[in-house]
MARBA-3410 file (N, C-alpha, C, O; in Angstrom, 1 decimal):
72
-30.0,-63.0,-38.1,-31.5,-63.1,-38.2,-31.8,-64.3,-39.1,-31.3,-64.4,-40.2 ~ -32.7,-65.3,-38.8,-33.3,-66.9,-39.4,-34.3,-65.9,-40.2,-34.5,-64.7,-40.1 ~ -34.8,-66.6,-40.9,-35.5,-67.3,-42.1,-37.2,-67.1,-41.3,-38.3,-67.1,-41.8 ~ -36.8,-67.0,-39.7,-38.1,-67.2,-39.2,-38.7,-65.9,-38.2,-39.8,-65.7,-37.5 ~ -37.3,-65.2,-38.6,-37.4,-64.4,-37.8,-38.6,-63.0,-37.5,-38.3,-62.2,-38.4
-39.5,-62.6,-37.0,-40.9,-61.7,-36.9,-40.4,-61.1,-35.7,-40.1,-61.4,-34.6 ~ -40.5,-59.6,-36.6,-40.7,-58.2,-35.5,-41.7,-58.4,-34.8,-42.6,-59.0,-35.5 ~ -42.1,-58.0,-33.6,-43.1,-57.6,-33.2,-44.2,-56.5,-33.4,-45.4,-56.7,-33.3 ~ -43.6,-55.4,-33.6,-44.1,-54.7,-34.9,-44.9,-55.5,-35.9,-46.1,-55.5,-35.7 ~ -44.5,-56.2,-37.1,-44.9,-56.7,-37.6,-46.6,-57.3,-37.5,-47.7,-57.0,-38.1
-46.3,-58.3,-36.2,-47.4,-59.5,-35.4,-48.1,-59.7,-34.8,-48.8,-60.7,-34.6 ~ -48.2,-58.1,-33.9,-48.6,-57.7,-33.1,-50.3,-56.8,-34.0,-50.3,-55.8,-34.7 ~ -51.8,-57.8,-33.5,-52.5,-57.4,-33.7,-52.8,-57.5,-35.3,-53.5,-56.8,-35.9 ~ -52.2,-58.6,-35.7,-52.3,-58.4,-37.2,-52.4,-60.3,-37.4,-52.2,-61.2,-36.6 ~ -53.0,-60.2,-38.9,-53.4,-61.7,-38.8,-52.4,-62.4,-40.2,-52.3,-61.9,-41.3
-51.7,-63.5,-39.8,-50.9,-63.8,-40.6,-51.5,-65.1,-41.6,-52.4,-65.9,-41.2 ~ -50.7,-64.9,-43.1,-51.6,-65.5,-43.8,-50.0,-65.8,-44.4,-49.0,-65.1,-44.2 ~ -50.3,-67.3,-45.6,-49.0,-68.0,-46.4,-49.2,-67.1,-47.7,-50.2,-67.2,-48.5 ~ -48.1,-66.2,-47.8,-47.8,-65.5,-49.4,-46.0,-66.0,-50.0,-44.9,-66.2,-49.5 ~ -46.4,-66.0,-50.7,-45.0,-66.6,-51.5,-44.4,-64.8,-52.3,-45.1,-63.8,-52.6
-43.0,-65.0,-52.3,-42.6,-63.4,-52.3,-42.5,-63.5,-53.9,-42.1,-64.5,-54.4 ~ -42.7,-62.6,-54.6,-42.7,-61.8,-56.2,-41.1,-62.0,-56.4,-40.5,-62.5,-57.4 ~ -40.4,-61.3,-55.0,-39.2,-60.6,-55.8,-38.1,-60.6,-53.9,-38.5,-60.7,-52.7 ~ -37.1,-60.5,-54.5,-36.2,-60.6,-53.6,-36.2,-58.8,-52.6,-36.1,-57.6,-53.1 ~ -36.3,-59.0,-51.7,-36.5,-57.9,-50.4,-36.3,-57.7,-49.3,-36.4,-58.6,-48.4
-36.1,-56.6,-49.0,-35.4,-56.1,-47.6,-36.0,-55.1,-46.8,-35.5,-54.0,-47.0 ~ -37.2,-55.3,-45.8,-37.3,-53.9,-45.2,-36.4,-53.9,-44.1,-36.1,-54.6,-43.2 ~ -36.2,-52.4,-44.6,-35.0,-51.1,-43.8,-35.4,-51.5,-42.5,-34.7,-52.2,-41.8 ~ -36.8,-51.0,-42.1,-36.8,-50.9,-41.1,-37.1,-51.7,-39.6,-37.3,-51.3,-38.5 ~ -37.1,-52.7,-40.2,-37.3,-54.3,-39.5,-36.1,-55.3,-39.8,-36.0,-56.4,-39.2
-35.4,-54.9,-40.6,-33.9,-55.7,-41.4,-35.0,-57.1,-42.0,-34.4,-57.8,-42.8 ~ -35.9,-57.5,-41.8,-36.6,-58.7,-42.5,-36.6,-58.9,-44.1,-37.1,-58.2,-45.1 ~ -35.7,-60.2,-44.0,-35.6,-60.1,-45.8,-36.6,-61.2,-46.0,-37.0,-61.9,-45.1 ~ -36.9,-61.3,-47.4,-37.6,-62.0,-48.4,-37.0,-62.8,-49.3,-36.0,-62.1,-49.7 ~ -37.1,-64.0,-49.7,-36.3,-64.2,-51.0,-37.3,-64.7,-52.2,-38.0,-65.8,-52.0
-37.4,-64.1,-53.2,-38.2,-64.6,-54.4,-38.5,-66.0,-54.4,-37.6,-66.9,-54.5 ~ -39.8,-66.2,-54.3,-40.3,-67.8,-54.7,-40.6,-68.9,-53.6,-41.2,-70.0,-53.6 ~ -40.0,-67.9,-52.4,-40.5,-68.5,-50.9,-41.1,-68.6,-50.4,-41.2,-67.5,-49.8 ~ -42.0,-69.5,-50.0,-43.3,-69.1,-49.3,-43.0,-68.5,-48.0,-41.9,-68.6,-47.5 ~ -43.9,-68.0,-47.4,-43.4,-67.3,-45.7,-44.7,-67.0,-45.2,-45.7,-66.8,-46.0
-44.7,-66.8,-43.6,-45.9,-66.3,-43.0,-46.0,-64.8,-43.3,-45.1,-64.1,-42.8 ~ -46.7,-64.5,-43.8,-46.5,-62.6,-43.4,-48.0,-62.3,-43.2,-49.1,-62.7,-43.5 ~ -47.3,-61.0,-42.4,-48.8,-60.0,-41.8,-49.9,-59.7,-43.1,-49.6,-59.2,-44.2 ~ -51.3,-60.1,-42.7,-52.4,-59.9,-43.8,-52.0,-58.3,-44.3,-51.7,-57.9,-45.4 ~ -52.0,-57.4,-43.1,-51.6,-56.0,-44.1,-49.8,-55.6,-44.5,-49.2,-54.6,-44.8
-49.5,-56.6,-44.5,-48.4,-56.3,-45.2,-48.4,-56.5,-46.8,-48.0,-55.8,-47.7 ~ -49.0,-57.7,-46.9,-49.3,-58.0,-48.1,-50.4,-57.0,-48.8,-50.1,-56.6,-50.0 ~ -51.1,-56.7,-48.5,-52.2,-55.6,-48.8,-51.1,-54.8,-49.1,-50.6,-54.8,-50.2 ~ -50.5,-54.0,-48.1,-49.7,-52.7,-48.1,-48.4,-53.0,-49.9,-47.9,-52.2,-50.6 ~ -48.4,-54.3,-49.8,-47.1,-54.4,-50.6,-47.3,-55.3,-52.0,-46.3,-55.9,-52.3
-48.4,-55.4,-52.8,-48.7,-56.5,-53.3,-48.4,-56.8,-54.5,-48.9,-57.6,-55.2 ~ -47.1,-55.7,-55.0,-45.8,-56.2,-55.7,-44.8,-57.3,-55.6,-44.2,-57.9,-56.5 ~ -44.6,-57.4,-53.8,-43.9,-58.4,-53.7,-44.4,-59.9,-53.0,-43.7,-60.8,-52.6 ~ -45.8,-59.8,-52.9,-46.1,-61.0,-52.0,-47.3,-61.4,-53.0,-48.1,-60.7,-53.6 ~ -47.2,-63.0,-52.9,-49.1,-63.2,-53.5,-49.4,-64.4,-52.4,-48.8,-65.4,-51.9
-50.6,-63.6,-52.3,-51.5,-64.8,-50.8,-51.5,-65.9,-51.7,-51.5,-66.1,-52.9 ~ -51.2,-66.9,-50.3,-51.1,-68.4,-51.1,-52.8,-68.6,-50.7,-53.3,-68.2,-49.7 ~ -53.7,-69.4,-51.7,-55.0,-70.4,-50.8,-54.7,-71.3,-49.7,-53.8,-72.1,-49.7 ~ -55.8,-71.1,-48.7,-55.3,-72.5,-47.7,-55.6,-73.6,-48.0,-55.3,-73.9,-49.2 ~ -56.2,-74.4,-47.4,-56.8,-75.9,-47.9,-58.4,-75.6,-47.3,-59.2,-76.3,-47.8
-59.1,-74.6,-46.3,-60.0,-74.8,-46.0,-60.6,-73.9,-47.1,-61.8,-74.2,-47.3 ~ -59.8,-72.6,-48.0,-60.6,-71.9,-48.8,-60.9,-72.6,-50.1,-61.8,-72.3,-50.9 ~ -59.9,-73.8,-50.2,-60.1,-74.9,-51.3,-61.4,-75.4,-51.0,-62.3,-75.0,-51.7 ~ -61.6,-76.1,-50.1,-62.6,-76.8,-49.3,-63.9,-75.9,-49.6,-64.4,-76.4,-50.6 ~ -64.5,-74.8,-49.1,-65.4,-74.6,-49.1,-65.7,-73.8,-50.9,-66.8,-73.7,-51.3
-64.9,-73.6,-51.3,-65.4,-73.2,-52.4,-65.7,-74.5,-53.9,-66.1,-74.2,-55.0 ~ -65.3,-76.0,-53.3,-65.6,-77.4,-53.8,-66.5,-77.8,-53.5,-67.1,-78.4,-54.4 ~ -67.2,-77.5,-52.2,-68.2,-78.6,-51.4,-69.4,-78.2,-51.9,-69.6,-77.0,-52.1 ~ -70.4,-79.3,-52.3,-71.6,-79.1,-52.3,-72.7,-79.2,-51.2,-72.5,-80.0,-50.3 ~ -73.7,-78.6,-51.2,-74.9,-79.3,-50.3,-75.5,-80.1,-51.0,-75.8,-79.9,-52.2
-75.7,-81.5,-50.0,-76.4,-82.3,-50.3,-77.8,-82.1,-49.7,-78.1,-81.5,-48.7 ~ -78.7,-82.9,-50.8,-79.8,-82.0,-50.2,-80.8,-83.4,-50.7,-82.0,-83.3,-50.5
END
């Protein structure tokens, strides 16, 4: 199994977002490992469900809008 590898389980119906992992990990029941300090795609509720070992990365558009001014 790669580095890239996504259950469908996982992907299915779920919205993926960039979290970098806390801690080195393995779920059982998907064999999908993690390795500390990596960034990776993972399921928005996984990270919810797990948020010992993942932290949402910002994207560049939540940069963006929370910078911009109206000009007026």
């Amino acid at each position: 199994m790669g580095a890239g590898f996504r259950p469908r389980a996982l992907i299915e119906g779920g919205i993926m977002a960039k979290a970098k992992s806390l801690a080195n990990v393995t779920f059982g029941a998907t064999g999908e490992v993690f390795e500390k300090g990596k960034t990776y795609d993972v399921p928005d509720a996984l990270i919810k469900k797990y948020p010992e070992y993942f932290k949402k990365m910002e994207t560049a558009t939540s940069n963006k809008k929370a910078k911009t001014k109206v000009n007026k």
